[in-house]
C-alpha positions in Angstrom: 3.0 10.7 24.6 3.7 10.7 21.2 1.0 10.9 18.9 0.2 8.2 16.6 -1.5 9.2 13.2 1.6 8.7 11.1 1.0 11.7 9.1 5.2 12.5 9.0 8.0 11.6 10.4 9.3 11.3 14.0 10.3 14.6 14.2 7.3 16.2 12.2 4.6 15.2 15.5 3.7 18.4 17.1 3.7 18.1 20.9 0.5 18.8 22.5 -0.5 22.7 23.3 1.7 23.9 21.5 -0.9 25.6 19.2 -1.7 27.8 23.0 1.7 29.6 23.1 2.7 30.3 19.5 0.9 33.7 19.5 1.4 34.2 23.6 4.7 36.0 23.9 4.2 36.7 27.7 3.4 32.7 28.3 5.2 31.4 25.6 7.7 29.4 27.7 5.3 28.5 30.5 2.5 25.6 30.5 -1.0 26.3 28.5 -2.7 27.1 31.6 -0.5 29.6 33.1 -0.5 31.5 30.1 -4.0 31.4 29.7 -4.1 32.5 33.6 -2.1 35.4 32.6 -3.7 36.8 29.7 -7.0 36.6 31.5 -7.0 39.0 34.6 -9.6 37.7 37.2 -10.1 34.4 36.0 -13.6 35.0 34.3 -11.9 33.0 31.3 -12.6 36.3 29.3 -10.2 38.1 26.8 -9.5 41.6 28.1 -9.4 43.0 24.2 -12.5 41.8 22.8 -14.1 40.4 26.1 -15.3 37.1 24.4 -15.0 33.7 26.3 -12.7 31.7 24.4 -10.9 35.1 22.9 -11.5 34.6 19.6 -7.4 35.5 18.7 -6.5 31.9 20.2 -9.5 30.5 19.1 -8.6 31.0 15.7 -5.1 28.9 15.6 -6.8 26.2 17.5 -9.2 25.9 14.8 -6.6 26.0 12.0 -5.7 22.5 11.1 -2.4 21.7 8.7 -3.9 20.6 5.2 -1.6 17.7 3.6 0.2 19.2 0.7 -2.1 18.2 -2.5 -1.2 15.2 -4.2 1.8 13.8 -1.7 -0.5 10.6 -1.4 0.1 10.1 -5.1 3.4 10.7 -4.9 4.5 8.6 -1.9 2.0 5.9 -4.0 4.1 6.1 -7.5 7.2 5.7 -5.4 6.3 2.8 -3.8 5.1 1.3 -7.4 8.6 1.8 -8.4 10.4 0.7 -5.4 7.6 -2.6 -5.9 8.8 -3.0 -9.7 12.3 -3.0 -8.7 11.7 -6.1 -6.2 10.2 -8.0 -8.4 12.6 -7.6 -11.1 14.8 -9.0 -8.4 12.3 -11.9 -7.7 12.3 -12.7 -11.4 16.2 -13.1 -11.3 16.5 -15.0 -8.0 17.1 -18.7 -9.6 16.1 -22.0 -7.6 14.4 -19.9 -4.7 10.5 -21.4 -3.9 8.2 -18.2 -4.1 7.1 -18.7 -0.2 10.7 -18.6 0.7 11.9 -15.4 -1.0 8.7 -14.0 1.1 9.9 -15.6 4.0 13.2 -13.9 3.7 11.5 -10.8 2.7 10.0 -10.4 6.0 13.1 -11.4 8.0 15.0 -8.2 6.2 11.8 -5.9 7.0 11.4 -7.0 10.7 15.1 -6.2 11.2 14.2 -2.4 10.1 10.7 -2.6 11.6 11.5 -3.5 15.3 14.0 -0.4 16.0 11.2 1.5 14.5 8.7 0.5 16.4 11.0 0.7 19.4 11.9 4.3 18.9 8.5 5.8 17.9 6.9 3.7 21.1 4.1 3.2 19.3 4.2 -0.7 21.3 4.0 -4.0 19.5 0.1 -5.2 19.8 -1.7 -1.8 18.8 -5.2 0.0 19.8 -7.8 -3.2 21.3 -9.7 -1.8 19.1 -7.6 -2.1 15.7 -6.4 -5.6 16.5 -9.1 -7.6 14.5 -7.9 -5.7 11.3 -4.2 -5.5 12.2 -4.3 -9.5 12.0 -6.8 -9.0 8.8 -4.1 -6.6 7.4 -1.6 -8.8 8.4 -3.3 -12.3 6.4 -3.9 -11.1 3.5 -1.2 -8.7 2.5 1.2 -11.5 3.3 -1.1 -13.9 1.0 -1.1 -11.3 -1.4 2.7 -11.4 -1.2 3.2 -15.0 -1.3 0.8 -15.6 -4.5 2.4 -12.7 -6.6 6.1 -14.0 -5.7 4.4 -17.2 -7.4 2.8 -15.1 -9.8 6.5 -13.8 -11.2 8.1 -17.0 -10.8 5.5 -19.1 -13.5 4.4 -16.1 -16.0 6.0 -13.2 -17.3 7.0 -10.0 -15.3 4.0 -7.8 -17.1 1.7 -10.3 -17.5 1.5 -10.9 -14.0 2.0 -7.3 -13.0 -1.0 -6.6 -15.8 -3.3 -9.1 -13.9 -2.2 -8.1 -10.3 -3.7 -4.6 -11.4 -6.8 -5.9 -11.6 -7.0 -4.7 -8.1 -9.0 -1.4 -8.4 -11.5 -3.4 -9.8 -12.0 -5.1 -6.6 -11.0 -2.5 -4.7 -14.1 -0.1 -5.2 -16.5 -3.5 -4.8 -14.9 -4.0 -1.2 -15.2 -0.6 -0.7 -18.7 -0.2 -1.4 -19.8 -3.5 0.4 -17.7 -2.2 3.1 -16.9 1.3 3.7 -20.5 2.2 2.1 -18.7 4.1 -1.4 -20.3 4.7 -4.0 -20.6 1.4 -6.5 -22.4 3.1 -10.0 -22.4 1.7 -13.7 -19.4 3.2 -14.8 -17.8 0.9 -11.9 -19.3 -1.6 -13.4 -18.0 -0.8 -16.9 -14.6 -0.4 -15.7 -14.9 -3.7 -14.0 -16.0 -5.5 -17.3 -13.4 -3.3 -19.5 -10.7 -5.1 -16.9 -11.6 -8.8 -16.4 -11.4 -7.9 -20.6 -7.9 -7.4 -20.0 -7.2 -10.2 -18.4 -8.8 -12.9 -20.6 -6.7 -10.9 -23.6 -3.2 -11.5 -21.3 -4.3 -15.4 -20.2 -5.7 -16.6 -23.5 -7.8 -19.8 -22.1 -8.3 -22.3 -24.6 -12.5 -22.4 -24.6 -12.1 -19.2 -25.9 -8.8 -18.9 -28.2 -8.2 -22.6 -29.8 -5.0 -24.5 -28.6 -3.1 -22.2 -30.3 -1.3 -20.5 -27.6 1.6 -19.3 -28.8 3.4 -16.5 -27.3 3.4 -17.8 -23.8 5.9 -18.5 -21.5 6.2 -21.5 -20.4 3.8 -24.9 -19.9 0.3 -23.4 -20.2 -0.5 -25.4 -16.9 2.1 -23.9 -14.9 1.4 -20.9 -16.2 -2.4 -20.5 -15.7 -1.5 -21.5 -12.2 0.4 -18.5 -12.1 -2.4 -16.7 -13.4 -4.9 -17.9 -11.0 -2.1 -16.5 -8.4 -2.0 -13.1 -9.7 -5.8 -12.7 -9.9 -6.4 -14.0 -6.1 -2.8 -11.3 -5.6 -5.3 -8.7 -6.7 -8.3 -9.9 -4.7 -6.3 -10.0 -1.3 -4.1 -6.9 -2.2 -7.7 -5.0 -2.7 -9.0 -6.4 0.6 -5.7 -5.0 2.2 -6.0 -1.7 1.0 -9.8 -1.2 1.9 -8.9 -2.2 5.7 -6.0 0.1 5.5 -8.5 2.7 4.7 -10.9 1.6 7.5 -8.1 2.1 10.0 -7.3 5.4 8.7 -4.7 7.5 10.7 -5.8 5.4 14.2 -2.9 3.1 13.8 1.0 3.9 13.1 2.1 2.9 9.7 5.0 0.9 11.2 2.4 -0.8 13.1 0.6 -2.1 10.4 3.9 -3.2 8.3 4.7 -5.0 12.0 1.6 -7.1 11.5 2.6 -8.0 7.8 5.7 -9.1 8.5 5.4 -11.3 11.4 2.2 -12.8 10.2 3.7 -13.3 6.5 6.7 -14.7 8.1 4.6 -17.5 10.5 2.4 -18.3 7.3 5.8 -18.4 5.0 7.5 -21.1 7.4 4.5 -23.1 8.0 4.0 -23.6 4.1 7.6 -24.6 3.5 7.6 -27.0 6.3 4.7 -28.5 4.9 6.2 -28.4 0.9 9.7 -29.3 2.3 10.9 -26.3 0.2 13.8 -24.4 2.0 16.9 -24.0 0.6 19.4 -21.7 0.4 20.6 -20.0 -3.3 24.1 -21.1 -4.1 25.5 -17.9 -5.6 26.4 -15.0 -4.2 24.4 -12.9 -6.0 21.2 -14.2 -5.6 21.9 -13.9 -1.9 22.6 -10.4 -2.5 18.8 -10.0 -4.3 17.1 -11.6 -1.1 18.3 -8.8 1.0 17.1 -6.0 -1.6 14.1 -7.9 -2.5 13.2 -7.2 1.4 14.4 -3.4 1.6 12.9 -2.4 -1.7 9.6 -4.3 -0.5 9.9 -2.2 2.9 10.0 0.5 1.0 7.3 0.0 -0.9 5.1 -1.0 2.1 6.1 1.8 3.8 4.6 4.6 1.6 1.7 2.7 0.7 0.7 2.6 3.8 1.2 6.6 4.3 -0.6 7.1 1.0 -3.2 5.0 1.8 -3.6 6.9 5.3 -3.9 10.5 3.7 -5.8 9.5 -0.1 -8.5 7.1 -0.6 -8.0 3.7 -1.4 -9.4 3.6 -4.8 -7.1 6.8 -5.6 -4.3 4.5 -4.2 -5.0 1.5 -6.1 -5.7 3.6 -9.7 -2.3 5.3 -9.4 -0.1 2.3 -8.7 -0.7 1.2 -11.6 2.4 3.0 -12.9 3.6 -0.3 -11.7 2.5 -1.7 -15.3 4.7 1.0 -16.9 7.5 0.1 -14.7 6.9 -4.1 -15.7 7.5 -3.3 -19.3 10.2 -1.5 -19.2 12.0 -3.9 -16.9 10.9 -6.8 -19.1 12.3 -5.3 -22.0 15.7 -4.3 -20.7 16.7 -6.6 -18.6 15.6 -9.8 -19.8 15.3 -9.5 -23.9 11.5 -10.0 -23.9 8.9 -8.0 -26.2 5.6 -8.4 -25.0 2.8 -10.0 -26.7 0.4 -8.1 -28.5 -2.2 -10.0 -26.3 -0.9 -8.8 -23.5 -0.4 -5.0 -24.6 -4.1 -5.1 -25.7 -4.9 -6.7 -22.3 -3.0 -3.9 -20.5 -4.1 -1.3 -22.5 -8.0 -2.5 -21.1 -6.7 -2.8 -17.8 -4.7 0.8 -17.1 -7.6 1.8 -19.7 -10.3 0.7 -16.8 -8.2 2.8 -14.3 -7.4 5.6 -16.2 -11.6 6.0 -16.6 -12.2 5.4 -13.1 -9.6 8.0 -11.7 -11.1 10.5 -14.2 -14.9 9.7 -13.1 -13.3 10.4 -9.3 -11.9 13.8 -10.2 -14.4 15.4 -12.1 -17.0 14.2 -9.5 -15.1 15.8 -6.7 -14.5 19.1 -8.4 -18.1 19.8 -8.9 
């Protein structure tokens, strides 16, 4: 059976016992026991070298676990931030699509990839009995978090609402220390203050800055809607990644992108039957940005999911936000627009924050 901890590729799972006939040339082709019966005249399970029971020689290899290479969760992280920018530069240029349906098409592309997948590496369709509660949990609320920072693109700027979505290591080390038991100290605290700083520099509420609001995109309605998005983006996405964490290597990676698909995809149709919003885009090109919208996404889900599996979530959750770098650039180039100096003072608090908080992590685990 093939194993399920999603630590590589297909072809990277090492079949069980292999680790017993690596170093046994005489057994090497036969089953572990046979080789074991061979190496070990009369059966008293002792080596007849060093006369220990296991033989310390095989002992050793079993012992030996392969160490991740250092730093491939970050990596397989900032390449899902990019392939995550790149979608929703495409979101941004999609014209006369709802939010909730470019996320319902987003999960039709991904189930299409997902299902042969999930197929081939017989991993099954409903998961571990165990898992279930926080497959569905996984499921809710990365598909919420979808749905709210499609919305989030559509009614603010692409870095403002990328700024605020990033937010979410804030969040992410509060849900992490009510529940996976981290550590929660002042400095979080600071970091947490330093961010929601941020964010009140990038939305600019009136109470606090006067009705002069100029810089903005859009009605300041519609786009404090869009703000209030992007925050509860952050808050969901930060839930997702601390029960990613929680399921650890017990559940296939495909699995858990199975559950956010066909969950996002119920929630998506259920919300435009209820708004009457479904319609298809009249060019051709915009068509052609719903299908890569949905394998850039995939993308991105997919090695944020590994990452998650092999670095911890608040790791996860500081490094993507090279997703903020990403966001400006895109803004700059392909649609004219400088940002604000309000909201590269309110980015510089936020990636500030994270910046901090990934530096507090390292230096407390290298003592």
């Amino acid at each position: 059976m093939r194993s399920q901890d999603g630590a590589g590729e297909p072809g990277e799972v090492a079949e069980p016992g292999l680790a017993l006939t690596v170093e046994a040339a005489p057994g090497a082709g036969e089953e572990p026991a046979a080789a074991e019966a061979e190496e070990t005249p009369g059966g008293d399970g002792r080596c007849w070298l060093c006369r220990s029971s296991p033989c310390c020689s095989r002992a050793e290899p079993e012992a030996k676990k392969k160490a991740p290479c250092p730093g491939l969760g970050l990596f397989y992280t900032l390449l899902s931030a990019f392939l995550f920018s790149v979608g929703s530069l495409f979101v941004k240029k999609v014209q006369d699509v709802h939010a909730v349906e470019l996320s319902a098409f987003r999960c039709v592309f991904q189930m299409l990839v997902i299902i042969p997948c999930l197929i081939y590496r017989k991993t099954g369709f409903i998961g571990p009995k165990d898992q279930r509660i926080f497959l569905v949990l996984r499921g809710l609320l990365g598909s919420s978090a979808m749905i709210l920072l499609y919305y989030a693109y559509k009614t603010t700027s692409l870095a403002d609402a990328t700024v605020i979505t990033f937010s979410c290591p804030v969040f992410t080390a509060l849900f992490a220390w009510i529940f996976l038991k981290e550590k929660y100290s002042l400095w979080d605290a600071f970091f947490t203050f330093f961010t929601i700083v941020g964010v009140i520099l990038i939305v600019r509420p009136p109470f606090l800055f006067g009705s002069n609001t100029s810089g903005t995109e859009g009605n300041y309605t519609v786009r404090l809607l869009g703000t209030l998005a992007a925050v509860a983006s952050a808050v969901f996405a930060a839930m997702t990644l601390v029960i990613l964490r929680k399921m650890g290597k017990s559940v296939d990676y495909f699995l858990s992108i199975w559950y956010y698909v066909i969950i996002g995809l119920t929630e998506s149709v259920i919300v435009l039957f209820v708004i009457g919003g479904w319609s298809l885009p009249p060019c051709g090109i915009d068509r052609l940005f719903l299908i890569l919208i949905g394998l850039f996404g995939l993308g991105g889900q997919i090695f944020l999911t590994k990452a998650v599996q092999i670095e911890k979530a608040g790791h996860v959750a500081i490094m993507r936000t090279m997703d903020v770098v990403f966001a400006f650039i895109f803004q700059i180039i392909f649609f004219n627009d400088m940002p604000s100096w309000w909201t590269v003072g309110g980015a510089f608090c936020v990636v500030a924050s994270s910046i901090g908080a990934a530096t507090r992590k390292w230096i407390q685990n290298s003592k």
